[in-house]
C-alpha positions as CSV (number, residue, x, y, z in Angstrom):
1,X,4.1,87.6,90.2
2,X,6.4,89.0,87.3
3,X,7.8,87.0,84.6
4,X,11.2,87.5,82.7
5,X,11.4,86.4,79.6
6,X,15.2,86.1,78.4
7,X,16.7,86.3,75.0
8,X,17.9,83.3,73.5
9,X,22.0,83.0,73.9
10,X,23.5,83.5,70.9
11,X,26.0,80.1,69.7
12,X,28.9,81.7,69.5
13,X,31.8,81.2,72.3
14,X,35.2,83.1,72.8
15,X,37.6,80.8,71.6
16,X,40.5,80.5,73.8
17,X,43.1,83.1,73.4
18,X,46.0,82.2,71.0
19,X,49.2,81.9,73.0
20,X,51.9,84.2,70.8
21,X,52.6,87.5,69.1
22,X,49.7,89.5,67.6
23,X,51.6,90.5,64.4
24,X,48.6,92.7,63.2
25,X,48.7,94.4,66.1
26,X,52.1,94.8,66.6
27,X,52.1,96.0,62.4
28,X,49.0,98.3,62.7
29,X,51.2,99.8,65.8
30,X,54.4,99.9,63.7
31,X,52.2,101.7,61.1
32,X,50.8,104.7,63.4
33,X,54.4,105.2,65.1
34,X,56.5,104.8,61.8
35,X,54.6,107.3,59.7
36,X,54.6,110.0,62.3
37,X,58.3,109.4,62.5
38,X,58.5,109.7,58.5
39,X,56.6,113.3,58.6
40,X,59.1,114.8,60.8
41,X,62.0,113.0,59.3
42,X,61.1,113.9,55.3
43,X,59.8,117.2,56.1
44,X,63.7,117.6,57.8
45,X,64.7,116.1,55.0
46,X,62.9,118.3,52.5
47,X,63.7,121.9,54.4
48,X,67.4,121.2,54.8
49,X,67.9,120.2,50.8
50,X,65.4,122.8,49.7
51,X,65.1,125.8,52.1
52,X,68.2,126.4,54.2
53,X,71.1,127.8,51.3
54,X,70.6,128.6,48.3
55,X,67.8,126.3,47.8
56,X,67.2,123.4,45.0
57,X,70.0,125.4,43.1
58,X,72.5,124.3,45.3
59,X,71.5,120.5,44.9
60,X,74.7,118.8,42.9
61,X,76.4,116.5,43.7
62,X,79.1,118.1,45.8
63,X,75.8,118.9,48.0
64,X,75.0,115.4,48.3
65,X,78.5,114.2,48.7
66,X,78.9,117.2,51.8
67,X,75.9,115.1,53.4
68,X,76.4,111.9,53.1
69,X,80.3,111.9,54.6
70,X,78.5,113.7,57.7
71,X,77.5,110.6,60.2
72,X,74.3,112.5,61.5
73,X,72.8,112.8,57.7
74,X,74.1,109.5,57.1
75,X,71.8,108.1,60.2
76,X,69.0,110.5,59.3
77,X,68.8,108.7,55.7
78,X,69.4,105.6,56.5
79,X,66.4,105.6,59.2
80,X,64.3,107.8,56.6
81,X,65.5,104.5,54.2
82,X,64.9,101.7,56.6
83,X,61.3,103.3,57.6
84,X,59.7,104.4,54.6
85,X,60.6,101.0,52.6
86,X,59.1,98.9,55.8
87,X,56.3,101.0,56.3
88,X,55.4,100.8,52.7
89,X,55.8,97.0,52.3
90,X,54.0,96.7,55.4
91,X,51.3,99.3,53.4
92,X,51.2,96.5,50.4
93,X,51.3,93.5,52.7
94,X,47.7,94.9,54.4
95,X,46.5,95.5,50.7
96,X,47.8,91.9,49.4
97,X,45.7,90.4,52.4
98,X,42.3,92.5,52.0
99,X,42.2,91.7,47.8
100,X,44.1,89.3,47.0
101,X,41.9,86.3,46.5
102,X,43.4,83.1,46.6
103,X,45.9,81.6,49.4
104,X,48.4,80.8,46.8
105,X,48.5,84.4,45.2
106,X,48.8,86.0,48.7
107,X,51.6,84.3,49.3
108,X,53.0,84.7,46.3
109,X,52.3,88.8,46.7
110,X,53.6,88.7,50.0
111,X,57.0,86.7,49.0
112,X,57.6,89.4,46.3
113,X,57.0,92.2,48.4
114,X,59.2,91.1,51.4
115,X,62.2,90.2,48.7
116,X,61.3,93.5,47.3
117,X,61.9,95.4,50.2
118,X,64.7,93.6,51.3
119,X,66.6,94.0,48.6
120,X,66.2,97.8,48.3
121,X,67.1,98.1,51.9
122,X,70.1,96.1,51.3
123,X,71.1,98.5,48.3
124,X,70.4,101.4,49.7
125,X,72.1,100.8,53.0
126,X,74.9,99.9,50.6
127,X,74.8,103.2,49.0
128,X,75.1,104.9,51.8
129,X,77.5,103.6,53.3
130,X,79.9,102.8,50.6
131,X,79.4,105.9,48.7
132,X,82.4,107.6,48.1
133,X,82.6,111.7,47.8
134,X,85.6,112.1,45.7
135,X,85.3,110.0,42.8
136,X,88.5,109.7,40.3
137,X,88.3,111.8,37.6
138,X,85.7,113.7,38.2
139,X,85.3,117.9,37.4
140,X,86.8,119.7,39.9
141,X,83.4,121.9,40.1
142,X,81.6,119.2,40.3
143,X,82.9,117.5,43.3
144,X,83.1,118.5,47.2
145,X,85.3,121.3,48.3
146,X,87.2,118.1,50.6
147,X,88.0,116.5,47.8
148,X,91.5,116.7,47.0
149,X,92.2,117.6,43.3
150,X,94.5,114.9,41.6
């Protein structure tokens, strides 16, 4: 006759499963997706301003006026905007949580960061949106070739 002896069952038990979003998943996720998105869209970003042309000699601001009447560079910066400014709050958020040190601070961090981000979404969005090409009394050499001289 054999015997078995069997380990002792360790106390712990699988509490049951929280009914809900998984928001560190779902921001670990956002994370992964979001900054290969970035890559592709700054390294765009970077050959078009930089390479094609005459290079960074041709960066004025009749350059960046040209793009930013164009809808396609318009949605190119503000999803460049909109990702890079959530995926970098979402960066300091994770930081906040792993070494800040009290409950009080974290939230505090966290409060700043969110209105932080917000805020330069908000402008930034503005910007490009509202930003007008062919500004009054500007230098003829200095604005877009659209512009109308007055």
């Amino acid at each position: 006759m054999t015997s078995t002896i069997e380990a002792p069952r360790s106390p712990y038990t699988r509490s049951a499963k929280k009914s809900g979003v998984n928001w560190e998943k779902w921001g670990w996720i956002y994370m992964r997706v979001s900054g290969v998105v970035l890559v592709v869209l700054i390294f765009g970003h970077l050959f078009v301003n930089l390479m094609i042309g005459e290079g960074v000699s041709a960066l004025n601001f009749a350059f960046v006026a040209g793009k930013l009447t164009n809808p396609f560079w318009m949605t190119w910066d503000i999803i460049m905007l909109w990702l890079a400014l959530i995926h970098g709050g979402n960066g300091m958020r994770t930081l906040v949580n792993d070494y800040a040190t009290s409950r009080m601070s974290r939230g505090i961090l966290k409060i700043a960061i969110l209105v932080s981000v917000v805020a330069l979404i908000v402008l930034g969005t503005l910007v490009v949106f509202t930003f007008d090409p062919c500004p009054a009394g500007a230098p003829a050499d200095l604005v877009a070739s659209f512009c109308k001289s007055l």
